[in-house]
PDB file with SEQRES, HELIX, SHEET and CRYST1 records, atoms N, CA, C and O in Angstrom:
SEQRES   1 A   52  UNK UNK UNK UNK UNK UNK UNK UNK UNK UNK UNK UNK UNK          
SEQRES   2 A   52  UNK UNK UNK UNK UNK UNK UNK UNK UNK UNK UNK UNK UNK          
SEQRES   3 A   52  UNK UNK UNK UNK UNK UNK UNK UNK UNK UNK UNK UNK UNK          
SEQRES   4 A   52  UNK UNK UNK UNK UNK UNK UNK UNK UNK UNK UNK UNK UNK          
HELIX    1 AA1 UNK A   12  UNK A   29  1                                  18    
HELIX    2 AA2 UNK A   46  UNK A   51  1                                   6    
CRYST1    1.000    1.000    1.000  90.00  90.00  90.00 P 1           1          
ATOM      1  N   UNK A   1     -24.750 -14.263  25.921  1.00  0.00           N  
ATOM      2  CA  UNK A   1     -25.203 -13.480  27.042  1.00  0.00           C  
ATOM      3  C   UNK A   1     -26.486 -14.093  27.613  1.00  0.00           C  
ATOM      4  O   UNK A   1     -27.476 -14.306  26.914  1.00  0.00           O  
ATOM      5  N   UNK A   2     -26.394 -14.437  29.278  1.00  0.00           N  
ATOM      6  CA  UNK A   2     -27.495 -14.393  29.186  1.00  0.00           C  
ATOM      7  C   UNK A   2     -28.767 -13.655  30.007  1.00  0.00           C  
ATOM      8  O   UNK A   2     -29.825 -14.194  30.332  1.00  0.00           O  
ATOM      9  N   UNK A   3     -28.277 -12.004  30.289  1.00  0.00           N  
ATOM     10  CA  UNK A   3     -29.057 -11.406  30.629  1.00  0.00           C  
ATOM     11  C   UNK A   3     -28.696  -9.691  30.184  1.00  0.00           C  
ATOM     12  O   UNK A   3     -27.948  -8.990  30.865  1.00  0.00           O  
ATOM     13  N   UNK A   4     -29.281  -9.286  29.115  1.00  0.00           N  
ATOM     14  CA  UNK A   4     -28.928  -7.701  28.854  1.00  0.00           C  
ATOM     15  C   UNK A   4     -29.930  -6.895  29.146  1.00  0.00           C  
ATOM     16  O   UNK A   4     -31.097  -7.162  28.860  1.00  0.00           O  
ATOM     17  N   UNK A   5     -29.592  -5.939  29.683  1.00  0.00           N  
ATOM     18  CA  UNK A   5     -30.206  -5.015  30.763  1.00  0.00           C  
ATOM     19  C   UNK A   5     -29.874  -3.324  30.069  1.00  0.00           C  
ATOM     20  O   UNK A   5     -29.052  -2.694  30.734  1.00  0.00           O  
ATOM     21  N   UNK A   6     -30.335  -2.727  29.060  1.00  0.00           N  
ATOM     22  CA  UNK A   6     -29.935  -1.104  28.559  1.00  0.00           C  
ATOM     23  C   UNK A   6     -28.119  -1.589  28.569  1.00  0.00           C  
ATOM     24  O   UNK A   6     -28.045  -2.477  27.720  1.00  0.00           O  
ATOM     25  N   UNK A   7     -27.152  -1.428  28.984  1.00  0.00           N  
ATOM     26  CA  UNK A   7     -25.714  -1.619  28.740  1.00  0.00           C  
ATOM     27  C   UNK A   7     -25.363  -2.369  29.524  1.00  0.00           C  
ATOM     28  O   UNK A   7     -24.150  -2.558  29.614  1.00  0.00           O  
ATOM     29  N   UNK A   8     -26.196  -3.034  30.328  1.00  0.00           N  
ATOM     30  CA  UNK A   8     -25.195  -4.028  31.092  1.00  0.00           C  
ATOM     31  C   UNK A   8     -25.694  -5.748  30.582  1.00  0.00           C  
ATOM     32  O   UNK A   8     -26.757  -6.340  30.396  1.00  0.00           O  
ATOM     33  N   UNK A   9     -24.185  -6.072  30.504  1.00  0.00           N  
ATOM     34  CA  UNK A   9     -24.478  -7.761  29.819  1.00  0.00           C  
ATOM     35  C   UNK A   9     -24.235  -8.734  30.870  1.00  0.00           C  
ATOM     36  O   UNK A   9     -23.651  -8.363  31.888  1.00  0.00           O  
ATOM     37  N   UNK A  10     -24.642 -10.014  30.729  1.00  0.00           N  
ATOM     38  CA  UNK A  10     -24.150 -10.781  31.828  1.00  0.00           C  
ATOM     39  C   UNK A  10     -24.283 -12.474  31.226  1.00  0.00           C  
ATOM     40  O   UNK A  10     -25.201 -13.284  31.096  1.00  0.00           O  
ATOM     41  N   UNK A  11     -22.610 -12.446  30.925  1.00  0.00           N  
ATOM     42  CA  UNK A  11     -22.563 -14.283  31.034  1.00  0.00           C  
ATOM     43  C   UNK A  11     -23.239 -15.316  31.837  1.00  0.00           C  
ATOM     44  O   UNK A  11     -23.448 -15.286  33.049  1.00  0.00           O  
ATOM     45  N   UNK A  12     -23.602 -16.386  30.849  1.00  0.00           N  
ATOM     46  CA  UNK A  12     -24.147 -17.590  32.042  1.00  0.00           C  
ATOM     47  C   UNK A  12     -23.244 -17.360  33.214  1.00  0.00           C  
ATOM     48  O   UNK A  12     -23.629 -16.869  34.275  1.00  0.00           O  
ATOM     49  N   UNK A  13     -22.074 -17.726  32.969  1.00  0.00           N  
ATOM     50  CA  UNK A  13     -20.991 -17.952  34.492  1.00  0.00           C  
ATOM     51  C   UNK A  13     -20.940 -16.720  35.245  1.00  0.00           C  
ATOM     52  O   UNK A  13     -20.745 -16.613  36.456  1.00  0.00           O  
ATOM     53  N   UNK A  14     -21.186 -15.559  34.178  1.00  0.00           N  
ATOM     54  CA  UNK A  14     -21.241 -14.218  35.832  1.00  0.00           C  
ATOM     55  C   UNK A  14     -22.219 -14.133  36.478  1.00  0.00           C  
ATOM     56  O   UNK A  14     -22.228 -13.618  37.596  1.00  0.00           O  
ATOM     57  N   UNK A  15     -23.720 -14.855  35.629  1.00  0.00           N  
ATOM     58  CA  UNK A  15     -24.963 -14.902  36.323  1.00  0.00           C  
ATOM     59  C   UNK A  15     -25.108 -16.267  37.739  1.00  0.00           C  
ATOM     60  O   UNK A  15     -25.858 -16.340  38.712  1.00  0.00           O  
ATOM     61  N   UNK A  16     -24.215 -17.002  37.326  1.00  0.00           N  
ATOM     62  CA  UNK A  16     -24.054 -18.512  38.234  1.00  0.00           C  
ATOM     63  C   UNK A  16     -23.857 -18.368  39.618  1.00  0.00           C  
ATOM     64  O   UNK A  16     -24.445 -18.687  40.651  1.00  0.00           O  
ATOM     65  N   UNK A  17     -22.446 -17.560  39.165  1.00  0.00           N  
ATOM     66  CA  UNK A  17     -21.924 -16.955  40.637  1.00  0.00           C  
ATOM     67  C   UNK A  17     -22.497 -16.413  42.046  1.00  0.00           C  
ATOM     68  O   UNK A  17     -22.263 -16.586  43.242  1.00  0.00           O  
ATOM     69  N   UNK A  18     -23.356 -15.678  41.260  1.00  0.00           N  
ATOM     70  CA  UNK A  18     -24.155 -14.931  42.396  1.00  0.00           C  
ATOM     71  C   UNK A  18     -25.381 -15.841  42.931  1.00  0.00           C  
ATOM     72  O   UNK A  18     -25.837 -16.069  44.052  1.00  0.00           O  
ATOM     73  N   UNK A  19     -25.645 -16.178  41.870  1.00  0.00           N  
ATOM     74  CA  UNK A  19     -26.850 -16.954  41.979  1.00  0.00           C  
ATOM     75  C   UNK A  19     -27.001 -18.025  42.907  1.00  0.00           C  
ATOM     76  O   UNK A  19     -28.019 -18.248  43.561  1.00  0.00           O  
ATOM     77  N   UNK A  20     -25.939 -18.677  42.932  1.00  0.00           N  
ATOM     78  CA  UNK A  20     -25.378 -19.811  43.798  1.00  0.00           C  
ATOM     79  C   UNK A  20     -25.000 -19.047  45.256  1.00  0.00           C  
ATOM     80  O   UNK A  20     -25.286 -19.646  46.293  1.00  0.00           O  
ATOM     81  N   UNK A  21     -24.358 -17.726  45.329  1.00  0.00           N  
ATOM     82  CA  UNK A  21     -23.716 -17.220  46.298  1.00  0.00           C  
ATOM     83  C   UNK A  21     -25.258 -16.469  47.350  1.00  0.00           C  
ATOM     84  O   UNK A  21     -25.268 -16.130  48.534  1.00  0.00           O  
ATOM     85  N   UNK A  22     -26.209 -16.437  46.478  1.00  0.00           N  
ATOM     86  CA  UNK A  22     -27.510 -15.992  47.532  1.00  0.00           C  
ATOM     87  C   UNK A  22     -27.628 -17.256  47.670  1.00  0.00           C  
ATOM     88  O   UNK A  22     -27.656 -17.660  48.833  1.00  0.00           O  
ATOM     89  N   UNK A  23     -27.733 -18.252  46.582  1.00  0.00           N  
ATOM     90  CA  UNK A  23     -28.809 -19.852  47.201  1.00  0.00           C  
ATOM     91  C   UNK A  23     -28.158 -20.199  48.930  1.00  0.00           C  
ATOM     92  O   UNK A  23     -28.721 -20.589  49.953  1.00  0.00           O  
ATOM     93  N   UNK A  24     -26.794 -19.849  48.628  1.00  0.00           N  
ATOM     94  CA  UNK A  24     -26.204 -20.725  50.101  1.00  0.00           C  
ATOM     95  C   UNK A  24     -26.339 -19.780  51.054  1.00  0.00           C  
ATOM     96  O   UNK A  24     -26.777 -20.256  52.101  1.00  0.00           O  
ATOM     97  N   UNK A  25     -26.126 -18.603  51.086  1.00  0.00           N  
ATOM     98  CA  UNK A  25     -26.465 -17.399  51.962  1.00  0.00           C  
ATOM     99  C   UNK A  25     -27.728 -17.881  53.022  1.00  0.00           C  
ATOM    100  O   UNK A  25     -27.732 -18.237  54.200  1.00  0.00           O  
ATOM    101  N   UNK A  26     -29.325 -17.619  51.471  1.00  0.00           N  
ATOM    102  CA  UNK A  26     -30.617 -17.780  52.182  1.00  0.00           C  
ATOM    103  C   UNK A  26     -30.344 -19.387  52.718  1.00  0.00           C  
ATOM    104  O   UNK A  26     -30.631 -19.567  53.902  1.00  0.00           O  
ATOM    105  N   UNK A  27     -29.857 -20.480  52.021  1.00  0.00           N  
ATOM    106  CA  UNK A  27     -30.016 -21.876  52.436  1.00  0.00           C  
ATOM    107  C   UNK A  27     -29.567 -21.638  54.171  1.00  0.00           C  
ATOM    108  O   UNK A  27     -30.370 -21.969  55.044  1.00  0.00           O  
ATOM    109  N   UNK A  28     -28.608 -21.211  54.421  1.00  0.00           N  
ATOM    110  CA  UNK A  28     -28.140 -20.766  55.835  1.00  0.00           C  
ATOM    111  C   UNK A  28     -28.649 -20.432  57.199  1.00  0.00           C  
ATOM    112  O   UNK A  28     -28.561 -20.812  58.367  1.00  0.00           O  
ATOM    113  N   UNK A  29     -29.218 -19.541  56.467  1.00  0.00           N  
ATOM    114  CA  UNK A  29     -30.362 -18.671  57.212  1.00  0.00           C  
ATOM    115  C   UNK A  29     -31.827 -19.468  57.568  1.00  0.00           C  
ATOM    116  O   UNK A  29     -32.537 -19.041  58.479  1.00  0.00           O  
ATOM    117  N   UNK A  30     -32.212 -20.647  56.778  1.00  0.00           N  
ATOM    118  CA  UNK A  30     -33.261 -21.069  56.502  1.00  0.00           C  
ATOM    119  C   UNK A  30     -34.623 -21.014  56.001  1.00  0.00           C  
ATOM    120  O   UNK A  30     -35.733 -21.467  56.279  1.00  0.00           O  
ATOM    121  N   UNK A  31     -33.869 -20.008  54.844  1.00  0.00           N  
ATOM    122  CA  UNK A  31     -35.109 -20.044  53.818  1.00  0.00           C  
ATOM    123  C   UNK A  31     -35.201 -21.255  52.980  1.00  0.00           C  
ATOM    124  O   UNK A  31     -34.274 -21.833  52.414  1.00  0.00           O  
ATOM    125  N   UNK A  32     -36.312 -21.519  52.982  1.00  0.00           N  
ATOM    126  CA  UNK A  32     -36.430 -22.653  52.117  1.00  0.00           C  
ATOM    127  C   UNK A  32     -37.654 -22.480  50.890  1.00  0.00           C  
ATOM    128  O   UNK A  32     -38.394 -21.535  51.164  1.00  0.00           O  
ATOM    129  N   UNK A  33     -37.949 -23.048  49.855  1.00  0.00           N  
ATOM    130  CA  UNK A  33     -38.570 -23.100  48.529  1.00  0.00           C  
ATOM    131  C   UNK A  33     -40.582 -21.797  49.353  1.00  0.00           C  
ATOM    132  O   UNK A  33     -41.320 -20.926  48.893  1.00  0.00           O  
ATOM    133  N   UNK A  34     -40.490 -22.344  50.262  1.00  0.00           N  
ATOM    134  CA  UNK A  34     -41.929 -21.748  50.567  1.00  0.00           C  
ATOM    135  C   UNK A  34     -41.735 -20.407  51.281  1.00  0.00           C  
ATOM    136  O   UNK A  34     -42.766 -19.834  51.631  1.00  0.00           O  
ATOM    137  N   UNK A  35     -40.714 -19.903  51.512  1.00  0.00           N  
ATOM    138  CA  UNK A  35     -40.399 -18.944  52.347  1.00  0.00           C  
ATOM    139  C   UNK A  35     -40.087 -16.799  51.479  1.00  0.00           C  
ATOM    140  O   UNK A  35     -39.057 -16.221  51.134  1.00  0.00           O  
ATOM    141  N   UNK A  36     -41.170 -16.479  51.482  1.00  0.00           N  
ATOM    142  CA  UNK A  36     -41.024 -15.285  51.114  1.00  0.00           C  
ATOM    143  C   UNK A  36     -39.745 -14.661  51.347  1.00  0.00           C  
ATOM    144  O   UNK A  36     -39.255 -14.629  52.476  1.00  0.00           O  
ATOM    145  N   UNK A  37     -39.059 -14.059  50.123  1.00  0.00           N  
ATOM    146  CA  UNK A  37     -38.161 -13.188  49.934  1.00  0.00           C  
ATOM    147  C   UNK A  37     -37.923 -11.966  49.003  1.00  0.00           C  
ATOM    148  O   UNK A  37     -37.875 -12.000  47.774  1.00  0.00           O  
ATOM    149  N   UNK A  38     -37.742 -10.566  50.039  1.00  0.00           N  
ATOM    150  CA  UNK A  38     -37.885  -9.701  49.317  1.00  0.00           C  
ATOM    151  C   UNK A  38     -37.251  -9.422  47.873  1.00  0.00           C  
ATOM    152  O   UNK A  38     -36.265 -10.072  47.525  1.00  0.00           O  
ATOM    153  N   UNK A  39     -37.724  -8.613  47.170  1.00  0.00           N  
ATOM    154  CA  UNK A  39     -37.096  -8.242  45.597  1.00  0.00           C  
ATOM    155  C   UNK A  39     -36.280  -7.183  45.766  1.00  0.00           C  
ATOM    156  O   UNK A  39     -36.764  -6.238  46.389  1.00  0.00           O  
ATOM    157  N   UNK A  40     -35.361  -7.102  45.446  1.00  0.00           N  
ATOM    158  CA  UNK A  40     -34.699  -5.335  44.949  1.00  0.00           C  
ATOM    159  C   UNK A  40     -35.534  -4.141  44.162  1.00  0.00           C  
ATOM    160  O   UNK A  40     -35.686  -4.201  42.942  1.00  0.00           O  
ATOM    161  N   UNK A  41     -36.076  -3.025  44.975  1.00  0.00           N  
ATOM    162  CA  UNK A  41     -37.109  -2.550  44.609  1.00  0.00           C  
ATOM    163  C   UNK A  41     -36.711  -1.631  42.559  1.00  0.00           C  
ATOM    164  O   UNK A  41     -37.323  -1.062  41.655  1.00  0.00           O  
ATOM    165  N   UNK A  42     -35.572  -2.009  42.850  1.00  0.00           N  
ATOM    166  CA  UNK A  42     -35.701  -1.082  41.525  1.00  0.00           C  
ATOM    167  C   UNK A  42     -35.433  -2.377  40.478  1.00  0.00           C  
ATOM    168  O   UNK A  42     -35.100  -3.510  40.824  1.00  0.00           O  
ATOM    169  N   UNK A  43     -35.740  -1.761  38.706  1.00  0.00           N  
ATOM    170  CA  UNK A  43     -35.313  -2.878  37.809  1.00  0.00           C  
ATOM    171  C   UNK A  43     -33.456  -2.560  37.531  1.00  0.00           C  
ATOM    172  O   UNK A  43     -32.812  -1.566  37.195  1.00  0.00           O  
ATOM    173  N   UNK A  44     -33.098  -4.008  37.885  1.00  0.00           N  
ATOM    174  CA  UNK A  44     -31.583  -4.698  37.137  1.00  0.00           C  
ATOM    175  C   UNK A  44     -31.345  -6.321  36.930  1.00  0.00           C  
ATOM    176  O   UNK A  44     -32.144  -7.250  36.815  1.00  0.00           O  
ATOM    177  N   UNK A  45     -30.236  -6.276  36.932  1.00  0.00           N  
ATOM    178  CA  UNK A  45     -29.811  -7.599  36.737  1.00  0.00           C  
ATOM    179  C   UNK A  45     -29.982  -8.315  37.690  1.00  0.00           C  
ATOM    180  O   UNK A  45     -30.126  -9.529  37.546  1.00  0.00           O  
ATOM    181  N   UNK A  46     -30.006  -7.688  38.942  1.00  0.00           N  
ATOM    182  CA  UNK A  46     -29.655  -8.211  40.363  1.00  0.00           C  
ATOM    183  C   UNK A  46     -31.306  -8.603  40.471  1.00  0.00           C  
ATOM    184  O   UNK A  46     -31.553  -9.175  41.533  1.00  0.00           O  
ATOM    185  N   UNK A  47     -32.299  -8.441  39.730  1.00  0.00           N  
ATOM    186  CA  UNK A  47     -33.470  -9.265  40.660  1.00  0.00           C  
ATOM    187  C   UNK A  47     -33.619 -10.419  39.474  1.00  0.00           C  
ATOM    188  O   UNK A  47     -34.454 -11.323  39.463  1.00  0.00           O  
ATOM    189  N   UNK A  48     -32.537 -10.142  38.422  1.00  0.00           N  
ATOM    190  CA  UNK A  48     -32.637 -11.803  37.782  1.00  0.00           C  
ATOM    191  C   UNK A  48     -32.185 -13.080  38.648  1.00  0.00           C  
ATOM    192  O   UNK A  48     -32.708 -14.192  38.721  1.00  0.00           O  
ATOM    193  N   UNK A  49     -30.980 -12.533  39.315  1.00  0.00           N  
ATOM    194  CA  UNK A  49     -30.516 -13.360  40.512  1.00  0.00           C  
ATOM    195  C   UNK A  49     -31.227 -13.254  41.581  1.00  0.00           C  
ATOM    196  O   UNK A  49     -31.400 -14.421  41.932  1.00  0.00           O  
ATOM    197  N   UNK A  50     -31.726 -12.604  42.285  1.00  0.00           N  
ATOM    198  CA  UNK A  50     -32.582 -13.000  43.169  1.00  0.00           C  
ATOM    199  C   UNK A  50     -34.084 -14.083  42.536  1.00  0.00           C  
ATOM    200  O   UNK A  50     -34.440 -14.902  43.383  1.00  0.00           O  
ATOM    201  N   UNK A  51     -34.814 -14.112  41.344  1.00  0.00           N  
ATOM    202  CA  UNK A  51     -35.279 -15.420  41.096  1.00  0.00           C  
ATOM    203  C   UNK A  51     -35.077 -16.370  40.669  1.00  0.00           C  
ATOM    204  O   UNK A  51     -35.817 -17.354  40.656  1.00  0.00           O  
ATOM    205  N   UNK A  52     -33.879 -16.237  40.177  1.00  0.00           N  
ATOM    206  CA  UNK A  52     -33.212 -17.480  39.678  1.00  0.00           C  
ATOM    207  C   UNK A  52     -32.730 -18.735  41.187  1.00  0.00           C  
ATOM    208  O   UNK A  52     -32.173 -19.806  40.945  1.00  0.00           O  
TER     209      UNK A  52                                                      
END                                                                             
């Protein structure tokens, strides 16, 4: 696993997915490495992927 959260688990490859699926999203849009992006205000898994 590599992210457990109270009951929720998450494989390298289910964490990849997404992870990759924002990189190309923001890459799109033109965010780039210096460019502020908001967090998901509450705690989950989902703001592991948003810094990853």
């Amino acid at each position: 696993m590599a992210v457990v959260f109270g009951a929720e688990q998450v494989s390298d490859g289910e964490l990849n997915r997404p992870v990759n699926r924002l990189a190309h999203y923001l890459r799109k849009r033109g965010v780039n490495p210096n460019t502020p992006v908001g967090l998901p205000p509450k705690r989950s898994v989902e703001i592991i992927i948003v810094v990853l």
